[in-house]
C-alpha positions as CSV (number, residue, x, y, z in Angstrom):
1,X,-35.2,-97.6,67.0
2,X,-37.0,-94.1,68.0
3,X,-36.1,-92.1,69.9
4,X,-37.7,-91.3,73.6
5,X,-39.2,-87.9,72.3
6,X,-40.4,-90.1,69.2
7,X,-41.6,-93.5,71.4
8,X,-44.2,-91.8,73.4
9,X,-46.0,-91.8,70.2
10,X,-45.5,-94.6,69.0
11,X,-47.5,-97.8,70.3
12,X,-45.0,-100.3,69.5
13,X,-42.3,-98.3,71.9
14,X,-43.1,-100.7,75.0
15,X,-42.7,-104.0,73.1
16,X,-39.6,-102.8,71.7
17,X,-37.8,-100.5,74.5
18,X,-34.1,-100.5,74.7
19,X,-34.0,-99.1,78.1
20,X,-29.9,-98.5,78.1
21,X,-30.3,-96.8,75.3
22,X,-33.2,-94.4,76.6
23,X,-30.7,-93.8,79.8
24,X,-27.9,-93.2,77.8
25,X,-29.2,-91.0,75.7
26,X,-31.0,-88.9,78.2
27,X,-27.8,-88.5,80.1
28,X,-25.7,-87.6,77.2
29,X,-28.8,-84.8,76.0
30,X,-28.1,-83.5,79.6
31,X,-24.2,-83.2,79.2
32,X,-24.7,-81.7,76.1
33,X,-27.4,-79.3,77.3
34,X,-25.4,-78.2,80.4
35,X,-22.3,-77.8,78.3
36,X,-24.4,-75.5,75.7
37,X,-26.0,-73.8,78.7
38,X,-22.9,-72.8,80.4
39,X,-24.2,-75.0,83.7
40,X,-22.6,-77.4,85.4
41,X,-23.8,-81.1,85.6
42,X,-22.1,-82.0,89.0
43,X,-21.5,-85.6,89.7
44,X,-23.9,-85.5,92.4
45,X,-26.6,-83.9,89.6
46,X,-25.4,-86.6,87.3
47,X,-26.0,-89.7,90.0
48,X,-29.2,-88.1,91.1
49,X,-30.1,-87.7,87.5
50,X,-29.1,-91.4,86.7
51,X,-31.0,-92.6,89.7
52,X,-34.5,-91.3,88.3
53,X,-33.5,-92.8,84.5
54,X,-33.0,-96.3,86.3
55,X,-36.6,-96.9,85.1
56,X,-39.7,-94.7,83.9
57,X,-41.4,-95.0,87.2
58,X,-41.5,-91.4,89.1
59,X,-39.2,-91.8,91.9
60,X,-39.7,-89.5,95.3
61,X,-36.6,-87.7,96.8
62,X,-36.4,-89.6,99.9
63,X,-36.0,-92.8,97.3
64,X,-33.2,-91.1,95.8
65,X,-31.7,-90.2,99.1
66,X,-31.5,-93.9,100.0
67,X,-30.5,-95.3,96.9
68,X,-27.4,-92.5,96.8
69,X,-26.6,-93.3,100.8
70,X,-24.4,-96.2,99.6
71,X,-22.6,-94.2,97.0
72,X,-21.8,-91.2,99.1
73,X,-22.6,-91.0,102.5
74,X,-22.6,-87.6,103.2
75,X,-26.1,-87.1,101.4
76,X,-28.6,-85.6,102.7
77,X,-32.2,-84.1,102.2
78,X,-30.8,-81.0,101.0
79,X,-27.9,-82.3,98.6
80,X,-31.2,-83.9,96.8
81,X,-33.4,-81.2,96.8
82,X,-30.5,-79.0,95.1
83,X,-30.0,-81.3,92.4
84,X,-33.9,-81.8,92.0
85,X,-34.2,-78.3,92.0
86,X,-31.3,-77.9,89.0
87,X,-32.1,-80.9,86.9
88,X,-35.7,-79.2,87.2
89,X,-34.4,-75.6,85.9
90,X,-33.3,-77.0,83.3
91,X,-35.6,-79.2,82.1
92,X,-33.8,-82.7,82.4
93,X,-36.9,-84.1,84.8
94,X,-40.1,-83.4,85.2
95,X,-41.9,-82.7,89.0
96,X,-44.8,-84.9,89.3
97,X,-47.0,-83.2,91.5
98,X,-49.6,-85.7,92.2
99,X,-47.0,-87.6,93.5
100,X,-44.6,-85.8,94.8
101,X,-42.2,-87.1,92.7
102,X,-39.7,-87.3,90.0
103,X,-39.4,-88.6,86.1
104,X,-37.1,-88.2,83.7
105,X,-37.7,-85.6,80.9
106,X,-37.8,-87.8,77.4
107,X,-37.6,-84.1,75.6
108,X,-35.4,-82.1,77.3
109,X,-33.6,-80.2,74.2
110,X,-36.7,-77.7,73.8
111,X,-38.9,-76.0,76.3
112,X,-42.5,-77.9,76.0
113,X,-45.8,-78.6,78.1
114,X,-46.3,-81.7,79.4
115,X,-48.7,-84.3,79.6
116,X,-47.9,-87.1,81.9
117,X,-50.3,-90.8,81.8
118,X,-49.3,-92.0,85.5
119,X,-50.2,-95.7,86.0
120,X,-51.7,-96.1,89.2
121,X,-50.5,-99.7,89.6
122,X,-47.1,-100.0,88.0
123,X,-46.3,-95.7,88.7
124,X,-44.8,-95.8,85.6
125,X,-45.2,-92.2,84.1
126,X,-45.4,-91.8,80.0
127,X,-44.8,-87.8,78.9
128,X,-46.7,-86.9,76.1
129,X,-46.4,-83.8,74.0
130,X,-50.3,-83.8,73.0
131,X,-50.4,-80.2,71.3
132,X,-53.7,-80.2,70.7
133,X,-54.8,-80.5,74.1
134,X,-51.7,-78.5,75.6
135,X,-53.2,-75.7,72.6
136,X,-57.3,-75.6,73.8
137,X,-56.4,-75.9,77.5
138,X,-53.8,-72.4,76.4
139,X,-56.9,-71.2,74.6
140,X,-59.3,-71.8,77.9
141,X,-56.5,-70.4,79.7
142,X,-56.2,-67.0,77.4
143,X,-60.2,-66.3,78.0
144,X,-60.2,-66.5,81.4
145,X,-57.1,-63.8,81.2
146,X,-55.3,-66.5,83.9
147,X,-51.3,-66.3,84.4
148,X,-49.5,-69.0,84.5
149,X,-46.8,-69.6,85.8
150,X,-46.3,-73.8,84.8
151,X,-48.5,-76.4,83.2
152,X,-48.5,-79.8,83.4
153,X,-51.5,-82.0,82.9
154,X,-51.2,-85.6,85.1
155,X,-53.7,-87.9,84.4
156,X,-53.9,-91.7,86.5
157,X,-54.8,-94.6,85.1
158,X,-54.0,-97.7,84.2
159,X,-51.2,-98.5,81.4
160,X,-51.5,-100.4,78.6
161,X,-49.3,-103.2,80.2
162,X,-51.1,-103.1,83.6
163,X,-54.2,-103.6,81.7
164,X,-53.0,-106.8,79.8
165,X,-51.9,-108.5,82.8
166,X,-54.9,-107.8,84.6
167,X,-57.1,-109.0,81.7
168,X,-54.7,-111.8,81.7
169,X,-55.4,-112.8,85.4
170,X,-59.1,-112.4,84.9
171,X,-59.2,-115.0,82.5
């Protein structure tokens, strides 16, 4: 079974997906990170965390807000935001701007670039390392002297399982 970081390049990851398996393992990369790091994973950091690895779609605060109502009352708009903005820092989810929204990072242990296929019917999100686009986009990026300060490339679409059932339907 691969790993997330190894699935998103591997076409047969969907078919074969082990999805408590991905969740576990991106929350036990996270306890070890913040444990290495010297942060702390609070439990409301850990549930809000949780809450965007229920599945691979990206998830907006106000979601997460109402899912964690039952679980602790006291939540609000802000106790979100802080943990976004922590689980952010260090690199446990990704922001999806186009979105406004949140996914799950499937390579947290090392500092990278993303590239994020967002399906615009099923909002799942795949992150994909794709140096050799992350590398001529830094290129572009280096001759027009630019500084930046984050780069993510989103692109929508259609997934691969979208696109099946809707070639299904036709026929």
């Amino acid at each position: 079974m691969n790993t997330p970081a190894q699935a998103s390049h591997d076409d047969s990851y969907a078919s074969e997906h082990d999805h408590k398996k991905c969740v576990s393992e991106a929350l036990g990369t996270a306890e070890h990170l913040c444990v290495v790091r010297g942060v702390q994973l609070t439990p409301i950091r850990h549930q809000v965390l949780e809450l965007i690895w229920e599945n691979h779609k990206a998830v907006k605060a106000y979601e997460l807000l109402d899912r964690l109502k039952p679980q602790m009352d006291a939540a609000k708009p802000a106790t979100i935001y802080r943990a976004l903005d922590f689980l952010i820092e260090q690199g446990l989810i990704h922001r999806v701007e186009s979105l406004n929204a949140f996914v799950g990072c499937r390579c947290s242990a090392h500092q990278h670039e993303q590239l994020l296929l967002i399906c615009n019917n099923c909002q799942e999100v795949e992150e994909r390392s794709a140096p050799e686009v992350m590398q001529a986009l830094s290129q572009e990026i280096k001759q027009a002297d630019f500084i930046v300060h984050s780069k993510a490339l989103e692109i929508h679409g259609i997934c691969v399982k979208c696109a099946q059932t809707m070639a299904g339907e036709q026929h």
